[in-house]
N, C-alpha and C positions, 0 to 999 in steps of 0.2 A: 462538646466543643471541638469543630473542627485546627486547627493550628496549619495556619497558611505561611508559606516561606518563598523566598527567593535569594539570593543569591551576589546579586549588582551593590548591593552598598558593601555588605564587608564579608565574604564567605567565609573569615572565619569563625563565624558565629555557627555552621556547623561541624567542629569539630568534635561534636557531641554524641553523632548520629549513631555512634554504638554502643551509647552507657544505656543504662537504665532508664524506664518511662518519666523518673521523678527528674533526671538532672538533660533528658530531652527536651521535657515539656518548657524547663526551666529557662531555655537558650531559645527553641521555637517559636515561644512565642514573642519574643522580640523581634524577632525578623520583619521585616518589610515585603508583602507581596506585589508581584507585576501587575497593575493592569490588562487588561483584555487586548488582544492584537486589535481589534476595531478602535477602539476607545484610541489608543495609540495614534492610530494611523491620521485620526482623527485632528487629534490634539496638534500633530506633529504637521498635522496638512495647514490649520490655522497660524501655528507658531512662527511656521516658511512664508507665509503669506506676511504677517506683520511684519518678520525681517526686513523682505522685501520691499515693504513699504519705507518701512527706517531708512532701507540703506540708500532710496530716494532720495532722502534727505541731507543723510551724513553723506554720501557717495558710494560707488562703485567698491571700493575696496572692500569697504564693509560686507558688502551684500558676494565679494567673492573669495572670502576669507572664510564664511561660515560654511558656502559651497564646499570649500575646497575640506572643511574639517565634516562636513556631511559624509564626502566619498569615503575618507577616510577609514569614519567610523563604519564604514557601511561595510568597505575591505575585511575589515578587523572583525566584526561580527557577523560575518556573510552565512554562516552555520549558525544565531545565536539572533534571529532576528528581532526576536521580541527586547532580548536585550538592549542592542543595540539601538532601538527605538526609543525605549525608555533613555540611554544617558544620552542621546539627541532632544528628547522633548526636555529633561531639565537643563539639560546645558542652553536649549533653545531661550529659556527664561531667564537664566542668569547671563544672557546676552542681551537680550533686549532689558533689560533692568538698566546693566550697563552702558549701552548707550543714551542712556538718557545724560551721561558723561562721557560725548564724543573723544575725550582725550584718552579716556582710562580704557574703551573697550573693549582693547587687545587685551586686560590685565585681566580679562574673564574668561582666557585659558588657561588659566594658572587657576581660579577658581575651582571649575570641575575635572581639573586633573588628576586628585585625590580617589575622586568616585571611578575614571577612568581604570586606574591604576590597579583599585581592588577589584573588580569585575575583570581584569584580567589573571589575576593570580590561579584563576581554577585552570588555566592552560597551560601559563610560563611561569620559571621559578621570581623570585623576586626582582633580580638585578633586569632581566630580559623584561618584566611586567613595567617597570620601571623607565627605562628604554622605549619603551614601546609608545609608555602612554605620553612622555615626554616627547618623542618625536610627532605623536600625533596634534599637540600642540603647540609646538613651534612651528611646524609648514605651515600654517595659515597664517601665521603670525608674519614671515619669511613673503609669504606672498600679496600681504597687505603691507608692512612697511619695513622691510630685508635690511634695515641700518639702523634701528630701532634698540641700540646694546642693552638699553633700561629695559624692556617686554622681556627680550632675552634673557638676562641674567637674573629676571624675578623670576619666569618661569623655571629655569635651571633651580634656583633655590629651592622654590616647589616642592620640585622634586626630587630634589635629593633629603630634604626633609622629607616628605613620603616614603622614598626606599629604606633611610635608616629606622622608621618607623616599625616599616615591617620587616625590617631585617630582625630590629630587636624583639617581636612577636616569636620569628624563628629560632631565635640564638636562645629563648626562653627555653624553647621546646626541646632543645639541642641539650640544655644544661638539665632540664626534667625528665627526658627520657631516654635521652643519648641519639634523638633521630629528629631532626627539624622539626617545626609544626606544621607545615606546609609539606613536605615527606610526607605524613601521617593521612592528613585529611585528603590531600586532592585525589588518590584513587576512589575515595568515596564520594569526593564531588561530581566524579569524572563520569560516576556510574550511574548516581541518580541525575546527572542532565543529560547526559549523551547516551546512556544505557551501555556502558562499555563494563558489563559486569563480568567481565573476561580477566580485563587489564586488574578490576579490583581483587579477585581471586587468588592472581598470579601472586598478589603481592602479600594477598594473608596467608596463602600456603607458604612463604618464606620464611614467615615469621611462627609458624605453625609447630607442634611437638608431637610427638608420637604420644599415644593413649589409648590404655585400655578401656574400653567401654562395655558396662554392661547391659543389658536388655534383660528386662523380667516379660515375660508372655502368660499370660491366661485366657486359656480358651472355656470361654460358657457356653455349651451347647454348638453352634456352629457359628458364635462369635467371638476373634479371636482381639482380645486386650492387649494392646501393645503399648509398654512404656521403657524406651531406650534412655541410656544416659546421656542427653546429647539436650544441647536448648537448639529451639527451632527460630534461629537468624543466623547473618544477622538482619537481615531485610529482603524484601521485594521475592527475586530466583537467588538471591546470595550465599553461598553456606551453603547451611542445612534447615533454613526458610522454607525449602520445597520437601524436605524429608515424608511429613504424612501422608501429601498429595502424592511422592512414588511411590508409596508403601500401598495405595489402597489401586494403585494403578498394577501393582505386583501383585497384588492378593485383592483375596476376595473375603466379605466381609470383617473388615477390620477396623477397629479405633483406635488412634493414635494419640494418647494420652500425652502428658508433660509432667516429666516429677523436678526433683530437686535440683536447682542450678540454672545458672546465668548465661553472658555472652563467653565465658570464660571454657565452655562446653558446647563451642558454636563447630558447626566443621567448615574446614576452610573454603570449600569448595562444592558445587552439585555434582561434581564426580564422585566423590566422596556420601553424600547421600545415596547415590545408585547401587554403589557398593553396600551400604548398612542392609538397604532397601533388601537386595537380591542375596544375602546372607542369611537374614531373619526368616526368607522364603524358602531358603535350601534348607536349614536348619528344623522349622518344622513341619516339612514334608517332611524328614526323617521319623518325625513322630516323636510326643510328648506324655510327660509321666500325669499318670491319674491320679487325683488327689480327693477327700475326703471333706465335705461342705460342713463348717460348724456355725454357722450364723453372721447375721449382722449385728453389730456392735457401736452402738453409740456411746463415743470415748471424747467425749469435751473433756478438755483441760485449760485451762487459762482461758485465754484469747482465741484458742484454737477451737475450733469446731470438728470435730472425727466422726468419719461414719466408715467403720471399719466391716470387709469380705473377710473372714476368719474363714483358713482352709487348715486343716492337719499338718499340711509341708511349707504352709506360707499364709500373708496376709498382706491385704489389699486396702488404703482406707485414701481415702477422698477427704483434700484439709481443705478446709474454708476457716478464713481469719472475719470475722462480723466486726464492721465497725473502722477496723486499723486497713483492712484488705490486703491482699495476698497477691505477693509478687516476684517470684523468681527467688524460691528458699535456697540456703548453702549446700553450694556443690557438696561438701565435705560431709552432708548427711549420707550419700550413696554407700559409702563405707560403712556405717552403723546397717542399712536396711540390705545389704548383701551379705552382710554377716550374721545378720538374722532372719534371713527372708521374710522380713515386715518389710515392706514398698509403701510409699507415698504418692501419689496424686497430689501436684500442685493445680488446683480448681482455677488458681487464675481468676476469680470469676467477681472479685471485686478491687479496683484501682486503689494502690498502695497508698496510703495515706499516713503510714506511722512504720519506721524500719522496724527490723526485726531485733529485739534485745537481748542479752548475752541471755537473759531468767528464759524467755520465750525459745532459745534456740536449743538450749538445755531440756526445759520441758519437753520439747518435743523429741530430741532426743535420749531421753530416760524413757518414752512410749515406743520407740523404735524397739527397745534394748528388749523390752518387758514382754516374755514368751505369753503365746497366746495360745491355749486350749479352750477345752469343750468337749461337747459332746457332738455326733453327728446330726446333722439339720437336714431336711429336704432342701434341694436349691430350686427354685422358681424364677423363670427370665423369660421376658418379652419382648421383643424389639420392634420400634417402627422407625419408617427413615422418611422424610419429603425433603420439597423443596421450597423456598420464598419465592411469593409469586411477584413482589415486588424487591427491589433496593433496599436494606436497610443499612444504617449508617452504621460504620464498624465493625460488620460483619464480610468476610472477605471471600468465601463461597456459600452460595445459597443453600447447600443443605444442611440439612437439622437431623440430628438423629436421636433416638430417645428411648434408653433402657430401664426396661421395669426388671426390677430385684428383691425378690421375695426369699424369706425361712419359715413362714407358716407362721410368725410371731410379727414377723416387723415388715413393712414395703418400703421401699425405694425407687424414686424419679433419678434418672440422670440426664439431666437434660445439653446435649453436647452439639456448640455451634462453632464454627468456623472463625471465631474473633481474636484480635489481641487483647485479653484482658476483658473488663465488662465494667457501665458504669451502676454502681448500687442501686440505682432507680430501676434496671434492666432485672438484677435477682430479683428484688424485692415484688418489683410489676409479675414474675413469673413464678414466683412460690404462692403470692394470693391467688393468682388464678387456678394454680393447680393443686393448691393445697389439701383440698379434698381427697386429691386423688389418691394420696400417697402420706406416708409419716415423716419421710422428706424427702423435700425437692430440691436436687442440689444442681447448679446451671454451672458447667465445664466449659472453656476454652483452652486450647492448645499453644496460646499466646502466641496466636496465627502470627507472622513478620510478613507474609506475603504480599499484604496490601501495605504495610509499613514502607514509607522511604520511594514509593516507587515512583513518586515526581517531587520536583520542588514548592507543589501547589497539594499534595495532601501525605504528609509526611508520617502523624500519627494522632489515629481518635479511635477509644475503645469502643466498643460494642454497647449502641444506645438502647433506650426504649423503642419498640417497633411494634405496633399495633399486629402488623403480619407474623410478627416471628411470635408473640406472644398469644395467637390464635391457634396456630399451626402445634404449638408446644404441645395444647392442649388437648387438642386434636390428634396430635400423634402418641402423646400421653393415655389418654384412650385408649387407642388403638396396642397401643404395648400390653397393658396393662391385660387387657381381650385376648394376646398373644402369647400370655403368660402359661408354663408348664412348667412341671416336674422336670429338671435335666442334669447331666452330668457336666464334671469340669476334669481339665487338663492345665497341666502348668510347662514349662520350661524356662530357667534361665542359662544364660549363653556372655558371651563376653568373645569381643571382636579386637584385634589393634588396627588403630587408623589415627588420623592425627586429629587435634582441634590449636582453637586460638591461643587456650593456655591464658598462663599468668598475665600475658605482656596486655592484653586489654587491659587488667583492673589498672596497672601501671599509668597505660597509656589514656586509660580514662581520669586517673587522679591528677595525671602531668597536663593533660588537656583541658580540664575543670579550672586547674590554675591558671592557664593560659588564659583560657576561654572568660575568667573572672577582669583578668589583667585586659583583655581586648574591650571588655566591655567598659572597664573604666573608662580608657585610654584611647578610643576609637575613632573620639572627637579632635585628637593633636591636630594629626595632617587635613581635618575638613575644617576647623579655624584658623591653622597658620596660614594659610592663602591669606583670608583679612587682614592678620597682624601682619603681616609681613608688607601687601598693600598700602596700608597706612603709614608704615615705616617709610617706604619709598615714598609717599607723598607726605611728608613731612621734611623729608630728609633734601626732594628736591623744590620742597617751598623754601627751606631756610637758605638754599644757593643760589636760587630765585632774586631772595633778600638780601 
């Protein structure tokens, strides 16, 4: 399922965009998406036509009152077109509604002044949003009947019930995490509408902390394994989003795996990835220590699925969680598998359905701790790579790569696509197919972010079913497999200081959760006080009437 968003009714509904797939999906799909620029233009062309006709009727003022809040809006969203066409078509309907009560229909800018208001917050702080949307509906008001104190002074109420509205949104955010709510999101807003992934950087290196990172490396043959301690977002070029893609742009065949840990492990900047990138490069060109192949190791425990590269100086094992899925395990395991050179693979490769539990985080941890010997094994490794010849949904570069791993006893598929994450239908569709091939088939993502976030119209959908990518597997499955030899390995790990996001995300993700629960309740104040407050005034001036 695709999750489509926009923006225009209340953009704080993305203050979420850098938590987790579970409490994204959760805010995402609430949102409201824009219609098409046709459709718009459409709609907006019939709307101005009926006006026009009304204001035949009612008169002149009418008909240049709406004029005048057209331009307006036109001023205001001159960068933002789409926008700005949507709050003209609905405001265009709650105008011709209301005149069908020639007395009241000045009092339907004070209606969609609410929705004005919040469609501006992604540019101006509150008080200035506030401001803005209120002047934009009073000049039309001014210019249809300029003596009118009763329009006036209902629209002023409006909106100053709107500002303190969101003022108190902010002042939430201020007491939660010590930095407004509107601080926090709109460089993110800023980035995925305008693409100003510059300004949002600047502002997560601020908040950024020095950190040592390590990188474990395993070269098979003349492919080299790469798994840095770093998660790959947080979105779109953001961070360290683009990290694999510079890595395999630096070197030459490489895969760029994802182990343990979240956004909390993001770097703040793609400066900062070029740098990992061209470290890891220098590093082993110096050249790397030989190590000793002891077999594949199938290590289920719990929930966990293990398919452990047993080497003499290290181990390599690939987690799959069946059933609960597997998604962004605790940073704070790097510390147990550096201390033991036991390394994890997070497979990514099925959507989290059930958190991780203190018993499950343990277990996996007492597997880290637990030394691992043997005997010496032949190593066997194949490798093929293509590309989709079509689109498939969720997958964010069209190549596919796919390593065959053999010890003379056991085989293994790795089948490794460019996705964020995978939906279970997608493993499941590609272990029957190639189940033959191999003792298993284990399908990898690097919990790509690249295609994540990078409009307001497809924000986040994991990696589906794809007829083409599920041919191609098999195919290239094959072909590895055919490729397969006797070979030797290499290792190195390394450890860099550079900075990431640190604590202040989970913070700011817990303090924005609340917000973001609070907004949801509460979203509705300032879009029904227009009515109530409407009706107050006509009651108020029927009983002086009386």
């Amino acid at each position: 399922m695709l999750y489509q968003v926009q923006s225009i009714f209340n953009p704080l509904y993305f203050l979420l965009q850098v938590d987790s797939e579970k409490i994204t999906r959760k805010y995402y799909s609430k949102i409201i998406s824009l219609p098409s620029l046709r459709l718009l233009i459409g709609v907006d062309g019939i709307e101005s036509a009926l006006i026009l006709f009304r204001g035949l009727e009612i008169g002149l003022a009418f008909i240049y009152s709406f004029i005048s809040y057209g331009i307006i809006l036109f001023v205001i969203f001159r960068s933002k077109i789409k926008t700005g066409l949507t709050i003209f078509s609905f405001s265009s309907i709650i105008y011709l509604i209301f005149s069908l009560f020639p007395e009241f229909y000045l009092y339907s800018y004070g209606i969609f002044l609410p929705f004005l208001d919040y469609s501006l917050l992604i540019d101006y702080k509150a008080l200035y949003s506030s401001l803005i949307s209120f002047g934009a509906s009073i000049i039309p008001v001014i210019i249809s009947v300029p003596n009118d104190i009763r329009v006036f002074l209902y629209i002023f109420l409006v909106a100053l019930i709107t500002y303190l509205y969101i003022y108190s949104i902010d002042r939430k955010g201020t007491k939660l995490l010590g930095i407004s709510s509107l601080t926090v999101v709109r460089p993110f807003l800023r980035a995925i509408n305008y693409k100003r992934e510059d300004e949002l950087e600047k502002f997560l290196d601020k908040l950024s902390i020095p950190y040592y990172v390590n990188i474990y490396t395993l070269k098979i043959s003349d492919r080299l394994l790469i798994l840095p301690q770093i998660h790959y977002g947080l979105y779109g070029s953001v961070g360290s989003s683009k990290l694999p893609y510079i890595i395999e742009e630096k070197m030459k065949n490489v895969v760029v795996f994802h182990g343990p840990g979240s956004h909390d492990i993001d770097l703040p900047s793609r400066s900062y990835s070029n740098i990992i990138a061209s470290y890891i490069k220098a590093e082993t060109d110096k050249g790397m220590e030989p190590n000793s192949f002891y077999g594949i190791e199938f290590n289920d425990r719990g929930s966990f699925k293990l398919t452990t590269l047993v080497f003499d100086k290290s181990s390599l094992t690939f987690v799959e969680r069946p059933g609960k899925g597997i998604d962004d395990m605790p940073t704070s395991l790097w510390k147990d598998m550096v201390e033991n050179n036991n390394f994890l693979i997070d497979c990514h490769n099925e959507n989290l359905k059930e958190e991780f539990s203190r018993e499950e985080i343990s277990t996996i941890r007492e597997f880290i701790r637990e030394k691992k010997t043997g005997f010496k094994k032949p190593l066997y490794f194949g490798y093929a790579e293509g590309t989709l010849s079509e689109k498939c949904e969720g997958i964010c570069c069209n190549k596919v790569k796919v390593m065959a791993i053999g010890d003379g006893e056991k085989k293994i598929l790795i089948i490794y696509v460019f996705g964020n994450n995978a939906s279970v239908e997608l493993g499941e569709q590609l272990k029957d197919k190639l189940k033959d091939l191999a003792d298993r088939v284990i399908l990898v993502t690097p919990d790509d972010h690249t295609c994540t976030g990078t409009s307001l119209y497809s924000l986040y959908v994991p990696s589906q079913p794809c007829v083409n990518l599920i041919n191609i597997s098999r195919e290239l499955g094959i072909k590895a497999i055919e490729n397969m030899k006797e070979v030797k390995s290499e290792q190195k790990i390394m450890k860099i200081r550079t900075k990431v996001i640190g604590k202040i995300i989970s913070s700011m993700v817990e303090g924005l959760e609340k917000v973001g629960s609070y907004t949801l309740r509460t979203f509705w104040i300032p879009i029904i006080s227009p009515y109530l407050l409407l009706l107050i005034f006509i009651l108020f001036y029927s009983l002086i009437k009386i």
